[in-house]
N, CA, C and O atoms as CSV, one atom per row, in Angstrom:
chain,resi,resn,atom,element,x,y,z
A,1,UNK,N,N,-21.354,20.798,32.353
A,1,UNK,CA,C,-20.437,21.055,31.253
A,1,UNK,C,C,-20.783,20.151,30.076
A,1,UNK,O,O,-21.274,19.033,30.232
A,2,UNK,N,N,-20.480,20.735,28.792
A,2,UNK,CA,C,-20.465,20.071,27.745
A,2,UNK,C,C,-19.734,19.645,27.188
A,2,UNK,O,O,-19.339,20.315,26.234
A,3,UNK,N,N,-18.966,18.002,27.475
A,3,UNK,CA,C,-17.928,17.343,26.776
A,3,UNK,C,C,-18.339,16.612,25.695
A,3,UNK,O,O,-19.514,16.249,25.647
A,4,UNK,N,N,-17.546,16.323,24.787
A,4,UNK,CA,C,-17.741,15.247,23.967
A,4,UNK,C,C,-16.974,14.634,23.835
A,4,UNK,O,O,-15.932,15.176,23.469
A,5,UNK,N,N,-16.960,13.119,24.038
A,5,UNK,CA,C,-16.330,11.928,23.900
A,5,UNK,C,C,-15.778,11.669,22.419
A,5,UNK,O,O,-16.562,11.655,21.470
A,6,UNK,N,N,-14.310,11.452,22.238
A,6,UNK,CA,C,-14.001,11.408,20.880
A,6,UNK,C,C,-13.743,9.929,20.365
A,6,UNK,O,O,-13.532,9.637,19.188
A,7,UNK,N,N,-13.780,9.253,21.176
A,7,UNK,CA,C,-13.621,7.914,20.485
A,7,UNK,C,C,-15.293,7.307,20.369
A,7,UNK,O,O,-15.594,6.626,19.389
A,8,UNK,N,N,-16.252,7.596,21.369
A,8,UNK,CA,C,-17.375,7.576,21.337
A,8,UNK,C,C,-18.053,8.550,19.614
A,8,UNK,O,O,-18.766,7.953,18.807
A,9,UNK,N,N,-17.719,9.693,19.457
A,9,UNK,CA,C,-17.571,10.224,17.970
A,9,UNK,C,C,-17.701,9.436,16.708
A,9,UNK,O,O,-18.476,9.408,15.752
A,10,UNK,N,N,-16.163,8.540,17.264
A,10,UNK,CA,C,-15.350,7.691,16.077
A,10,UNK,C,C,-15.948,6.277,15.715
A,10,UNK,O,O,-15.943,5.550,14.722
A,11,UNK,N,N,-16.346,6.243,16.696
A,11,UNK,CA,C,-16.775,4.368,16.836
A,11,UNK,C,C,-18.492,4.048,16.357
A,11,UNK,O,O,-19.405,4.523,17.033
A,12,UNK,N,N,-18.624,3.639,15.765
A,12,UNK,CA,C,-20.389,3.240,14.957
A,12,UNK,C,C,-19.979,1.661,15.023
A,12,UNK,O,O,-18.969,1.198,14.493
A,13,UNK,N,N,-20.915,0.940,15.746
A,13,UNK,CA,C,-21.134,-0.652,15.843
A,13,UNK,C,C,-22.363,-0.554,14.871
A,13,UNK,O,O,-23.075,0.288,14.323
A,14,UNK,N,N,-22.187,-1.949,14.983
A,14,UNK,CA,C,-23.273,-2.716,13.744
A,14,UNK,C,C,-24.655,-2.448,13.738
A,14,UNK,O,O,-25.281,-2.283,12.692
A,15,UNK,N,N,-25.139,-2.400,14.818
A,15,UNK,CA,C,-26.610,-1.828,15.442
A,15,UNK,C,C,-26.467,-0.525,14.333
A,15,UNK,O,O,-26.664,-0.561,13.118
A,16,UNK,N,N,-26.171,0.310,14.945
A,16,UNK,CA,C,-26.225,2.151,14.326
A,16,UNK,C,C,-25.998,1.703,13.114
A,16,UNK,O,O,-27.062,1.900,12.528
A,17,UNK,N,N,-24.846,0.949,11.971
A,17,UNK,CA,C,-25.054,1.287,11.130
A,17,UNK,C,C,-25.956,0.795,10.348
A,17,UNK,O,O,-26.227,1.275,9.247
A,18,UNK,N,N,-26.648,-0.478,10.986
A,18,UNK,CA,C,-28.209,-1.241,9.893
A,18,UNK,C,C,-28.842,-0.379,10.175
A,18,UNK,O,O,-29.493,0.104,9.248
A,19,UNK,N,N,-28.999,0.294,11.623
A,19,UNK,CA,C,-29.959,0.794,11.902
A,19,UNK,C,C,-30.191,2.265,10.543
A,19,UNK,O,O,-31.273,2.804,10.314
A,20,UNK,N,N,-28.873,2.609,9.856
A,20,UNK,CA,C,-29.213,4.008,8.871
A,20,UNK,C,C,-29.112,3.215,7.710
A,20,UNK,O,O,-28.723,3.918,6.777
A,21,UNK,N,N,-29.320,1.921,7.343
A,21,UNK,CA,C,-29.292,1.647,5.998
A,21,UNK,C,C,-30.651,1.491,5.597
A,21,UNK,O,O,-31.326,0.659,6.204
A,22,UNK,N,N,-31.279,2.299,4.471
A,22,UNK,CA,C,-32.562,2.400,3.659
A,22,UNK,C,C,-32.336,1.682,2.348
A,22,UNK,O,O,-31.237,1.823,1.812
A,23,UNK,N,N,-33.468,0.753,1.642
A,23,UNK,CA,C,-33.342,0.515,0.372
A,23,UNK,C,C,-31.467,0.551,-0.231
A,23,UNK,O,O,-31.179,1.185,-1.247
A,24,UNK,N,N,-30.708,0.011,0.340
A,24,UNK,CA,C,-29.561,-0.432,0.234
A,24,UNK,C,C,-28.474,0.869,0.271
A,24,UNK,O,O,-27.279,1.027,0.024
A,25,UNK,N,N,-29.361,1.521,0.627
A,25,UNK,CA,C,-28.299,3.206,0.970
A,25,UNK,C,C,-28.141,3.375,2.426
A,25,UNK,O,O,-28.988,3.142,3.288
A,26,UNK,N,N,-26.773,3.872,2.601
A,26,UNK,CA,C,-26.410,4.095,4.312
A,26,UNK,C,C,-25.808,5.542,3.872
A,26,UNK,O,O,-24.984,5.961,3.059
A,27,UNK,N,N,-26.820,6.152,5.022
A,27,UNK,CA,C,-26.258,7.592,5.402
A,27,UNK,C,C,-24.996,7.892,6.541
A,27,UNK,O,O,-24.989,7.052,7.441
A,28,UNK,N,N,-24.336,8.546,6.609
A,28,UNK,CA,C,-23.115,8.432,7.473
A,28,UNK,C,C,-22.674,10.081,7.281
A,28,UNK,O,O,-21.576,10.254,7.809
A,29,UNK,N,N,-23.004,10.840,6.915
A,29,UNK,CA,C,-22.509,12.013,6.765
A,29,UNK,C,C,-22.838,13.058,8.096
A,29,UNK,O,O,-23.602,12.943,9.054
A,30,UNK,N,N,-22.049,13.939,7.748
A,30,UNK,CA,C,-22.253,14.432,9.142
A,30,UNK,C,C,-22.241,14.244,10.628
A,30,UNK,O,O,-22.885,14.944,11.410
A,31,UNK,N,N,-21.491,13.288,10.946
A,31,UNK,CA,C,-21.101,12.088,12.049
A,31,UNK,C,C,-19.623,12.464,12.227
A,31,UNK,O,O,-18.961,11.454,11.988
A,32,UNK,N,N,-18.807,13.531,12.557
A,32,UNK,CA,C,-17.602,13.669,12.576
A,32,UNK,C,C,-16.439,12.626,12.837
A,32,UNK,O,O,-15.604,12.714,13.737
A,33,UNK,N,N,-16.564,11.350,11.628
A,33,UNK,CA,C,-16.040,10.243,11.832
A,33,UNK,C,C,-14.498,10.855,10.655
A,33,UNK,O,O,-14.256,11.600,9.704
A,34,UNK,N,N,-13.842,9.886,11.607
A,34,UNK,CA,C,-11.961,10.547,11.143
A,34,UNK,C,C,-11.515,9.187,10.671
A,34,UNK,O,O,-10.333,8.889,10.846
A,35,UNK,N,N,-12.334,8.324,10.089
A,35,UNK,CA,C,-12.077,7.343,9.532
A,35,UNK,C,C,-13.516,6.639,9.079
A,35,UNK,O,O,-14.602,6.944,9.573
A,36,UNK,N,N,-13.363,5.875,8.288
A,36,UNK,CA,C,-14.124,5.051,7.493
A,36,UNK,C,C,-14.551,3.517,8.044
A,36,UNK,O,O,-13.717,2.614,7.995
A,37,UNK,N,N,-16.168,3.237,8.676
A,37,UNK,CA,C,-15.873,2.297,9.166
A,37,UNK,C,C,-15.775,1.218,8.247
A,37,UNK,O,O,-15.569,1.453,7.057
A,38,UNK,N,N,-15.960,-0.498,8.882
A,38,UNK,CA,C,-15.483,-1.285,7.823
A,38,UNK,C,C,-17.280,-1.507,7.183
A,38,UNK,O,O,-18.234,-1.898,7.856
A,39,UNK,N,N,-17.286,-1.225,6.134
A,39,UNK,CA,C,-18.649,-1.541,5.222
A,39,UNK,C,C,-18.863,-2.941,4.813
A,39,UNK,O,O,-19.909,-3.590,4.809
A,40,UNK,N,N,-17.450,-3.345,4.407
A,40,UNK,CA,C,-17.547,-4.623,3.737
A,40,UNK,C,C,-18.928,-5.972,4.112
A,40,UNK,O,O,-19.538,-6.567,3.224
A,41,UNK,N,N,-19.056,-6.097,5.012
A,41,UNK,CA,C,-20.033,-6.920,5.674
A,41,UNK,C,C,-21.380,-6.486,5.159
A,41,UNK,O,O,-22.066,-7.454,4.830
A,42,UNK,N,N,-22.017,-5.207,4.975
A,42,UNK,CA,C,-23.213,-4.842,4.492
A,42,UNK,C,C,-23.796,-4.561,2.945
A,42,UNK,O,O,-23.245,-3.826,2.126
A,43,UNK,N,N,-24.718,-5.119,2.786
A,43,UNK,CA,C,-25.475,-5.132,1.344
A,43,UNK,C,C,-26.085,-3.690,0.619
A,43,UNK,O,O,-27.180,-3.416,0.128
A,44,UNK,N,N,-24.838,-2.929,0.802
A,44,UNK,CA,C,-25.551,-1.662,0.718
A,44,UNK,C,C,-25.009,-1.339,-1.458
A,44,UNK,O,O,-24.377,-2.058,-2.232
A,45,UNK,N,N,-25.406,-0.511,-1.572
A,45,UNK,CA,C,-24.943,0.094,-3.030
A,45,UNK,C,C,-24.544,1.623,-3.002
A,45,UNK,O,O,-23.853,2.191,-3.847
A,46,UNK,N,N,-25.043,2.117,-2.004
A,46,UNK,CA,C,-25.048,3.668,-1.634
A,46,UNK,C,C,-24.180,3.746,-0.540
A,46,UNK,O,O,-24.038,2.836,0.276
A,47,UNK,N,N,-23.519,4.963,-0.510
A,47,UNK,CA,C,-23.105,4.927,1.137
A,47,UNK,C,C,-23.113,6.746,0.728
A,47,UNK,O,O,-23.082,7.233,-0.402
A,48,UNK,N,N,-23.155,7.347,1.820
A,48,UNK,CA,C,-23.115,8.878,1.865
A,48,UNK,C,C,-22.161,8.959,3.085
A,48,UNK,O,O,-22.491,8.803,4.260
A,49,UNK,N,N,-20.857,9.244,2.580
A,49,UNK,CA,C,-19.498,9.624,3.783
A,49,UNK,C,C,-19.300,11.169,3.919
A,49,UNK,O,O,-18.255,11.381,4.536
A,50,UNK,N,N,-19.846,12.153,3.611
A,50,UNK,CA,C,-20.155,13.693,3.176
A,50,UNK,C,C,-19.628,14.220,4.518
A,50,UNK,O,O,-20.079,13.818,5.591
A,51,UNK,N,N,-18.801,15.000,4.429
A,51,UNK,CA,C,-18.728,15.851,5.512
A,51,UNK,C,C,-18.530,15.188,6.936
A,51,UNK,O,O,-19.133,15.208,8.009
A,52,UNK,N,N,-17.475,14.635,6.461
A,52,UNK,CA,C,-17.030,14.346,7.856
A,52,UNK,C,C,-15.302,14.399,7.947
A,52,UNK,O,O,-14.679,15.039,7.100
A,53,UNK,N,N,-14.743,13.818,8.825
A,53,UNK,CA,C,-13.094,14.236,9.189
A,53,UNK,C,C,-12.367,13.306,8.512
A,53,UNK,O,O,-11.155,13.373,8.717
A,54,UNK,N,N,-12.826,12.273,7.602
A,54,UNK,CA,C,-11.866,11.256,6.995
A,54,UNK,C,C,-10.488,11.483,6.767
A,54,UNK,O,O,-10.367,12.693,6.580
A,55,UNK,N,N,-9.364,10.909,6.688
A,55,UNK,CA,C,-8.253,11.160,6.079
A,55,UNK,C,C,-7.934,10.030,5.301
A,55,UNK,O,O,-6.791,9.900,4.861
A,56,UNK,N,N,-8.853,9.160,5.071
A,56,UNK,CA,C,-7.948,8.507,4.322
A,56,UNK,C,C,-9.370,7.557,3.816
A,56,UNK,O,O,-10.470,7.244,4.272
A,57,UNK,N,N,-8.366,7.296,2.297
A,57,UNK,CA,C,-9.800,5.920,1.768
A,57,UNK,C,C,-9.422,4.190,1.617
A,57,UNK,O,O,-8.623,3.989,0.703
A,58,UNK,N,N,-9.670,3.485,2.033
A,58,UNK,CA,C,-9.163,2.160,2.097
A,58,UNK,C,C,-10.436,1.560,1.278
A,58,UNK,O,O,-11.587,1.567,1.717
A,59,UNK,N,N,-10.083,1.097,0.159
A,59,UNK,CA,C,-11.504,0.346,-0.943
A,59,UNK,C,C,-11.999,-1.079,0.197
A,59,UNK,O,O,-13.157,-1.413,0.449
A,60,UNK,N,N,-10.949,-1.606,0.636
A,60,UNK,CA,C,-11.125,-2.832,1.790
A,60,UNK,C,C,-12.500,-2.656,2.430
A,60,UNK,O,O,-13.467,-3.416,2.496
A,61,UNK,N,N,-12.310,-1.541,2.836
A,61,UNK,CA,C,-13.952,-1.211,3.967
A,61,UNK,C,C,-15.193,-1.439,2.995
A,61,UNK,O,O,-16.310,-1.581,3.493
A,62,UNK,N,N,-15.020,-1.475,1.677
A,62,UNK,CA,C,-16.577,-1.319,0.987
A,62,UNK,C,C,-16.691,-2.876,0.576
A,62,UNK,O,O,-15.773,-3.627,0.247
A,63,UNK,N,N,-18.166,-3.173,0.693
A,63,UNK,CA,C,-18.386,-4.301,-0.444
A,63,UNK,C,C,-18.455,-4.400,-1.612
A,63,UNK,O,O,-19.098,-3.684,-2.379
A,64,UNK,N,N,-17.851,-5.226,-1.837
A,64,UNK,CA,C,-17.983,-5.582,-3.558
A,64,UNK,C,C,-18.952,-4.525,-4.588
A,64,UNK,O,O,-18.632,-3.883,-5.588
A,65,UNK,N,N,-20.537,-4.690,-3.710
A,65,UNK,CA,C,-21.382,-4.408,-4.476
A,65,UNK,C,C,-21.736,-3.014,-4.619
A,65,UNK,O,O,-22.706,-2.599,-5.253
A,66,UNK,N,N,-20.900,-2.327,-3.998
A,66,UNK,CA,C,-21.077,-0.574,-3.656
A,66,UNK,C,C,-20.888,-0.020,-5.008
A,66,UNK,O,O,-19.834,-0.132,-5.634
A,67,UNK,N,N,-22.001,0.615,-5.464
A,67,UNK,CA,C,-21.518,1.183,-6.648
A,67,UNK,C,C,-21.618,2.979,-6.425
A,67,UNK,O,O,-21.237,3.522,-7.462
A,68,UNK,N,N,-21.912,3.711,-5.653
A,68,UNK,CA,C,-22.146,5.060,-5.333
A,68,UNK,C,C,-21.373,5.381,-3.978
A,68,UNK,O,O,-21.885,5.081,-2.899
A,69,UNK,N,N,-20.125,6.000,-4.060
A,69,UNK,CA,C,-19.556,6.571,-2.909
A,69,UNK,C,C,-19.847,8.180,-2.754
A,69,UNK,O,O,-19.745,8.704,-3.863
A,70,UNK,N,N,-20.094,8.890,-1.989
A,70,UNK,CA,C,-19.891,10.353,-1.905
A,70,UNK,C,C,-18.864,10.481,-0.622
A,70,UNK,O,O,-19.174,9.877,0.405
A,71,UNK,N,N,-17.687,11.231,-0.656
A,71,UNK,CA,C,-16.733,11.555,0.137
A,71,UNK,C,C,-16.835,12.935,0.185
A,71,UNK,O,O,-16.016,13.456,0.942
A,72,UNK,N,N,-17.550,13.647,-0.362
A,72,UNK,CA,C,-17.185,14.813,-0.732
A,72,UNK,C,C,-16.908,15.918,0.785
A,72,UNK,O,O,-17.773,15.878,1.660
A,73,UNK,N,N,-16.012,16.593,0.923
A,73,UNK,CA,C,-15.622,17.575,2.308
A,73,UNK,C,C,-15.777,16.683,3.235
A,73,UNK,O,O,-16.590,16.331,4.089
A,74,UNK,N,N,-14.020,16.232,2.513
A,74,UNK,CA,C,-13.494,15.280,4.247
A,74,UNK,C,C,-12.016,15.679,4.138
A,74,UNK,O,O,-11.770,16.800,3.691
A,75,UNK,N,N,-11.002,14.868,4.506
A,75,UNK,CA,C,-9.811,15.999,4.474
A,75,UNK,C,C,-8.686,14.424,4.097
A,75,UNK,O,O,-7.900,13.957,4.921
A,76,UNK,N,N,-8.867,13.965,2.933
A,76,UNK,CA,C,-8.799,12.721,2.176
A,76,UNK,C,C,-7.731,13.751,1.380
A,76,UNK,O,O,-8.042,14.722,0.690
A,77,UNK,N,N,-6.066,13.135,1.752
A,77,UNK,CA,C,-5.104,13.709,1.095
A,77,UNK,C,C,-4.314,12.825,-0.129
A,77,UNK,O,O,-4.851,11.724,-0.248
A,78,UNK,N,N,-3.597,12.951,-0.722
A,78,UNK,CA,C,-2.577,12.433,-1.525
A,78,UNK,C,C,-2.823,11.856,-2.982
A,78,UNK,O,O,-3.035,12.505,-4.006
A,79,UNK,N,N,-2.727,10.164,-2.793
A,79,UNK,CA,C,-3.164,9.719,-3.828
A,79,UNK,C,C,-3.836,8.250,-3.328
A,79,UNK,O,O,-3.398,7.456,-2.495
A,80,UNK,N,N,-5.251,8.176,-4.273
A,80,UNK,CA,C,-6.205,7.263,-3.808
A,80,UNK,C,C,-6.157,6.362,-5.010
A,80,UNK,O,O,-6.434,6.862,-6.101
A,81,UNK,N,N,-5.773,4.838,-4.919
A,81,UNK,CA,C,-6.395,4.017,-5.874
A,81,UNK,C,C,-7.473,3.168,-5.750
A,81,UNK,O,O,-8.116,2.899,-4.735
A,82,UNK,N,N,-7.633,2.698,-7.091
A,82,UNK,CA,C,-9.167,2.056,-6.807
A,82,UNK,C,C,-8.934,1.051,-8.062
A,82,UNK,O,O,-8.858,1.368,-9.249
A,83,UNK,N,N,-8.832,-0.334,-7.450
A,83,UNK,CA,C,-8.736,-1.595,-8.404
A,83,UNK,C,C,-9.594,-2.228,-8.036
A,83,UNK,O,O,-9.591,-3.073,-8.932
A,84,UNK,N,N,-10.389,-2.515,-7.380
A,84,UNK,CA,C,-11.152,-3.958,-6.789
A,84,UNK,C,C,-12.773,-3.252,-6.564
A,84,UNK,O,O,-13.675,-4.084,-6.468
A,85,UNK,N,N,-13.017,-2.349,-6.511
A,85,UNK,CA,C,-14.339,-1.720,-6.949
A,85,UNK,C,C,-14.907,-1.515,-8.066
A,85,UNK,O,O,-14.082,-1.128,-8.893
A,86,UNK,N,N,-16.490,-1.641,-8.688
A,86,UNK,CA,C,-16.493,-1.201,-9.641
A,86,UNK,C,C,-17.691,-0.157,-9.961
A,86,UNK,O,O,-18.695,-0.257,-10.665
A,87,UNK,N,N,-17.158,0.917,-9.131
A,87,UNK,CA,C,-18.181,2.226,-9.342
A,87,UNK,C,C,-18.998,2.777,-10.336
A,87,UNK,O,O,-18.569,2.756,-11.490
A,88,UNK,N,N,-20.183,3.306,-10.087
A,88,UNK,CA,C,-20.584,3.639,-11.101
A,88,UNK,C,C,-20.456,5.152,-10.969
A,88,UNK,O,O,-20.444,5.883,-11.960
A,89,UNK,N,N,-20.335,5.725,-9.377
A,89,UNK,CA,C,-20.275,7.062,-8.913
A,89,UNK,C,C,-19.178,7.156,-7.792
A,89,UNK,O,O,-19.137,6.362,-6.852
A,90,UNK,N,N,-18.306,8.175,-7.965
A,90,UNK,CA,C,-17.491,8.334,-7.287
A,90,UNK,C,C,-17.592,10.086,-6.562
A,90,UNK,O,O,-17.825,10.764,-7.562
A,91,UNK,N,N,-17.535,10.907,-5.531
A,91,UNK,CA,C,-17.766,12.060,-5.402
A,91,UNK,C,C,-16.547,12.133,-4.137
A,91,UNK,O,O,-16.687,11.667,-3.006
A,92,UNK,N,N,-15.344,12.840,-4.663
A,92,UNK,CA,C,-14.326,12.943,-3.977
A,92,UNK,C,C,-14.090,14.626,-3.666
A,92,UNK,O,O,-13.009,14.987,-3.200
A,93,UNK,N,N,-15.485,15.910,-4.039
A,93,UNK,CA,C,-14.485,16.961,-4.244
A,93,UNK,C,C,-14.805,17.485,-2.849
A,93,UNK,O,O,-15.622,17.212,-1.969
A,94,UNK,N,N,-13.696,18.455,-3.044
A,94,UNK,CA,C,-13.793,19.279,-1.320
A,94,UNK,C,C,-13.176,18.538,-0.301
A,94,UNK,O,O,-13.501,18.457,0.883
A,95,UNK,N,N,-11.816,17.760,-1.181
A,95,UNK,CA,C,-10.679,16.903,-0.417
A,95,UNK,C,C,-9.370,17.683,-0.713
A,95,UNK,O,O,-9.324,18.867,-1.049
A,96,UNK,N,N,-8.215,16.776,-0.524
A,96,UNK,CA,C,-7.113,17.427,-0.776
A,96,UNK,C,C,-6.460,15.935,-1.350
A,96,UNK,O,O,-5.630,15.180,-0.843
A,97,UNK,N,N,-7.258,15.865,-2.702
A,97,UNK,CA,C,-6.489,14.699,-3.541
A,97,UNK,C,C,-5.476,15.376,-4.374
A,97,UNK,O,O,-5.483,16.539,-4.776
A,98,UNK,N,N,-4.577,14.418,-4.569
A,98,UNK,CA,C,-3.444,15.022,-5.756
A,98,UNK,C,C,-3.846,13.943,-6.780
A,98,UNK,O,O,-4.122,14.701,-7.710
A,99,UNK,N,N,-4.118,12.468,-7.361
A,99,UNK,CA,C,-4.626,11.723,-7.982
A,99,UNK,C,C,-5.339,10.876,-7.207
A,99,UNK,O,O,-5.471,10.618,-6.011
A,100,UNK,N,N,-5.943,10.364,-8.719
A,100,UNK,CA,C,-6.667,9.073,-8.226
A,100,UNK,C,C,-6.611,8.168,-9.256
A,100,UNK,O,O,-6.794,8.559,-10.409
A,101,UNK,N,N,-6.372,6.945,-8.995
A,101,UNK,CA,C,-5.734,5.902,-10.365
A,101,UNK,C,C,-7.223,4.917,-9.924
A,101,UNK,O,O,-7.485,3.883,-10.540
């Protein structure tokens, strides 16, 4: 039979995620992750969160130095702020935002 483990899904340790960071970009898309892991710790500028089950965005998880997010088709509802980042790219569509301050 073919099960799949859902917390096994959810969970990316530190290994897996250096292991996808290139030239300061981390790929993560397509990984049916239902949350955002914590980034903060890594020297990245890129991150690609594309297509996966997110519901929610917490700026906490990113480092400082992240200037390119893509979220785009995750299921990221309501209203998202953003004070303590300072983006140069933001890609939120194919969510279910009502604002973003």
């Amino acid at each position: 039979s073919c099960s799949i483990n859902k917390e096994q899904n959810r969970f990316l340790d530190s290994i897996e995620i250096s292991s996808r960071i290139h030239n300061k970009k981390l790929d993560l898309s397509n990984m049916s992750l239902d949350r955002i892991p914590n980034l903060s710790i890594y020297d990245i500028e890129e991150v690609n969160l594309s297509n996966n089950k997110i519901k929610k965005f917490e700026e906490k998880l990113f480092s400082k130095k992240i200037k390119k997010i893509n979220l785009m088709n995750n299921k990221i509802s309501g209203f998202v702020v953003i004070d303590s980042l300072d983006l140069e790219n933001l890609n939120m569509s194919r969510n279910k935002i009502e604002k973003i301050y």
